[in-house]
N, C-alpha and C positions, 0 to 999 in steps of 0.2 A: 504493500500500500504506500509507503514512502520508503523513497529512492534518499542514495546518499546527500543528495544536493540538496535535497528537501531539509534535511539534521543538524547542516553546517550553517546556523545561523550566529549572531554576534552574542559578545555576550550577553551572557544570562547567569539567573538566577532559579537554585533547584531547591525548589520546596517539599518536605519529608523523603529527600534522595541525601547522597552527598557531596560534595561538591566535586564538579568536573569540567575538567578541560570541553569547550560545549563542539569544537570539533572531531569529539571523539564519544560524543553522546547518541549512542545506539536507539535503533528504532524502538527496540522496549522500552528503554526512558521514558524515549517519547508517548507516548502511548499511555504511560503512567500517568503523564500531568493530564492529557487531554481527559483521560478516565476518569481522572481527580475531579476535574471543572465539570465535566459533565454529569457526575451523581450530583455534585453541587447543586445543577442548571435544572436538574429532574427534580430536586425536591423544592424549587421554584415552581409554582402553576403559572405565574404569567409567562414565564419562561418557557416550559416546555410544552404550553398551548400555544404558543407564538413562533415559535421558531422549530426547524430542523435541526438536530444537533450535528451536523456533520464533524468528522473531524477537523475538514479543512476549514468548515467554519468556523471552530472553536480555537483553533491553533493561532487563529490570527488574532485573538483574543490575549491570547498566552506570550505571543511574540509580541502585542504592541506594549507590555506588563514586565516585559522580562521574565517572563514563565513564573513570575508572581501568581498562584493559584487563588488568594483571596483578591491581590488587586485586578487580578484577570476578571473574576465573577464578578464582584461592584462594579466593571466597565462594561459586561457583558449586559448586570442589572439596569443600569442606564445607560446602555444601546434602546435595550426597551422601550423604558420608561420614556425618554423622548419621544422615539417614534410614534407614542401614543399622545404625546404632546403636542406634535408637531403635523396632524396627518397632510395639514394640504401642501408640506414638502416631501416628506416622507412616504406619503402612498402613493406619488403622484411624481416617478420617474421615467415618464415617457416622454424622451426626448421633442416628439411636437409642439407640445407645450411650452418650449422655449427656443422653439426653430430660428426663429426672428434675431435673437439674440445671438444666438452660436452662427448665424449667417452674415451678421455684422461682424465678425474677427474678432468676437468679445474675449476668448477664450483660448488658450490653445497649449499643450504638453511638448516638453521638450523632447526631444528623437534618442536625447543620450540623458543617463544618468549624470549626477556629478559626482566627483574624487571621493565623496565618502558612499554613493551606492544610493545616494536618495534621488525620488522625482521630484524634476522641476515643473511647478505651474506657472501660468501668466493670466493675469487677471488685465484688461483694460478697462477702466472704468471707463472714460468717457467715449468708449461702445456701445453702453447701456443708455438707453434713453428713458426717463423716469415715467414719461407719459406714453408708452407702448408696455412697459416689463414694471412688474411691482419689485421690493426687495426681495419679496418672498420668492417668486421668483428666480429672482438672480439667485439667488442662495440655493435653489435648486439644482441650478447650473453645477455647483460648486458640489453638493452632493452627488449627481449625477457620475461628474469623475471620480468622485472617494469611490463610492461603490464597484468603479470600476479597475482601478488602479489597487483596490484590498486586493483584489482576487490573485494578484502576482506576487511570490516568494520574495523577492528582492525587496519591493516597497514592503511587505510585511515586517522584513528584516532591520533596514533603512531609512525608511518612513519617507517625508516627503518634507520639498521648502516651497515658500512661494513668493512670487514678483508679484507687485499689488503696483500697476503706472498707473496714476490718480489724475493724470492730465484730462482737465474736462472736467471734474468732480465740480458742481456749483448748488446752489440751494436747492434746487429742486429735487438732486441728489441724498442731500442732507433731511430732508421732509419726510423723507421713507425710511429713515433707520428711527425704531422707537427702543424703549426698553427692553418688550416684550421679546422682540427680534436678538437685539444685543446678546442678552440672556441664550438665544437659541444656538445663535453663531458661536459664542463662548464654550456651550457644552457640548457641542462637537470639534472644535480646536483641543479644548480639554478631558474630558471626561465621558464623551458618549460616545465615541466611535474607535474602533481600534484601528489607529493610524497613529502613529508617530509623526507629530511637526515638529521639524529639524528648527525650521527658521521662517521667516516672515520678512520679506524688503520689501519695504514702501519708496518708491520713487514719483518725483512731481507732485510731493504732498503739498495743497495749497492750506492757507490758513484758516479753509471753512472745515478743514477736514478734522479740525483741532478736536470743537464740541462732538463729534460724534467718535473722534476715540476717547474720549475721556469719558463717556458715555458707555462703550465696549471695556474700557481698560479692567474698572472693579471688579468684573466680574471673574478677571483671568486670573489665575498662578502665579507667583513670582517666575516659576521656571518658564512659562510662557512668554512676560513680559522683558526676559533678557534677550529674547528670542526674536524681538519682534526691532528692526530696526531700518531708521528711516535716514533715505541717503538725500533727499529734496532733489533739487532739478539737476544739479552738476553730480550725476549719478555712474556714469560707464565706468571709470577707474575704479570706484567703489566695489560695483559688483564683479568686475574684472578679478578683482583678489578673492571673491567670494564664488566664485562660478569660475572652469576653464574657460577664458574666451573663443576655446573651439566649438563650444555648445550651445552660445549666448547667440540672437538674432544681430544684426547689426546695430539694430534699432536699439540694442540694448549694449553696445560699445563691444561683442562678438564679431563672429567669424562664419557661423554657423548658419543654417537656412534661414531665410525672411521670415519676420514674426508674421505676415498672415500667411505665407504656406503653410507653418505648421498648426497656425487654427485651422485653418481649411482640411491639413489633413487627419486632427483632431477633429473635427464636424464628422469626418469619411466615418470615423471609426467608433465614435459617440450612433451616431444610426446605422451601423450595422451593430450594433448590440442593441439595438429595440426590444427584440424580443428578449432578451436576457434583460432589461430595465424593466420590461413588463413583469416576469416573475419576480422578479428583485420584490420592484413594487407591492406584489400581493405577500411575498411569503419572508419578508424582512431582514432582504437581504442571505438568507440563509438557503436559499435552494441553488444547489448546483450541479450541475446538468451532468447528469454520466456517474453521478454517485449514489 
């Protein structure tokens, strides 16, 4: 069921084992914690009315936790517990819904990893126009990729960073982030989805952007908030140390394909997993195909 490449993740931490080199941690091991989390998840009823317990499901639980077995279940408990907070993001990952948005180059995944194994996102905000796409919405967008980019070993392992160009950001922008939201986008940065965020660069942050991060800020982590840092408009040197510039668009002081080829070829690969966003959607994220 799992191949070597699947065991060799970073460190970790083993709970009721003892400690070990995690390159050299056997498929039993493994096996052991997911068994561990999963009688945990069975003696949850919203849990195990809610979800499939796959392994592969579970593992990514395990891996965004450091194979922490109690921090893994609390993150697995509010996976939940959101989803049922949140349904008109959350039930509602069919890419149509935000076609408009992904076809204006709002969006788009880097083609290479960077130097530590994490994915890179690109956010443009002033792609979004406030009077076609609500927040809720957009923030959909941003779900839409988690869910798709969990599904791969590497990011499980490495987690993910993101470009946030805020060029464009103006009031009408700022009108649609409330608290209720803040709180949302928070608990999946932090606590509700098993993804590891590496890092956050905000670029072209203008001064309207101020009040609505100080707005999102309380709600975050210290480890979040060291995480999260803004380079203003004299930005490519910046991310240049922080990114290879083989991998950056030009647009962003790179080397690497045009930042709208790779929304566009992000949009390609966002709708052909339709139908996998469709099950996503009904069965929370936990159905996976061929298991």
């Amino acid at each position: 069921m799992w191949s070597r490449h699947d065991v060799k993740f970073g460190e970790e931490r083993d709970i009721g084992l003892p400690l070990e080199n995690v390159n050299d941690l056997t498929d039993d091991s493994l096996k052991v914690y997911v068994s561990k989390l999963r009688d945990r998840a069975e003696q949850e009823a919203n849990i195990s009315c809610e979800l499939h317990l796959s392994d592969h499901f579970l593992v990514r639980f395990l891996r965004a936790r450091d194979f922490d077995v109690d921090l893994s279940f609390k993150l697995l408990v509010n996976y939940v517990k959101w989803r049922k907070e949140c349904p008109e993001i959350a039930l509602n990952l069919h890419p149509s819904s935000v076609l408009g948005l992904l076809q204006n180059n709002y969006h788009g995944v880097l083609r290479s990893r960077d130097h530590t194994g994490s994915r890179v996102l690109i956010y443009r905000i002033g792609r979004w126009n406030p009077k076609h796409f609500t927040a809720y919405e957009v923030f959909r967008v941003s779900l839409i990729t988690s869910e798709l980019i969990v599904r791969e070993t590497e990011t499980q392992r490495h987690g993910l960073k993101a470009i946030f160009d805020l060029q464009g950001w103006c009031f009408s922008h700022a009108l649609q982030i409330n608290p209720s939201l803040a709180k949302h986008i928070s608990s999946v940065l932090t606590d509700s989805f098993p993804l590891k965020v590496r890092g956050i660069h905000l670029v072209n942050e203008p001064v309207l952007f101020r009040p609505v991060f100080a707005m999102i800020r309380p709600f975050l982590p210290e480890k979040i908030k060291a995480r999260i840092h803004m380079h203003g408009s004299s930005f490519m040197q910046n991310l240049c140390e922080v990114f290879p510039p083989s991998i950056l668009p030009p647009e962003y002081g790179g080397t690497g394909p045009a930042i709208e080829e790779l929304c566009q070829e992000w949009v390609r690969f966002i709708m052909e997993s339709e139908e996998l966003l469709h099950r996503l959607s009904i069965n929370g994220g936990s159905h996976e195909k061929n298991e």
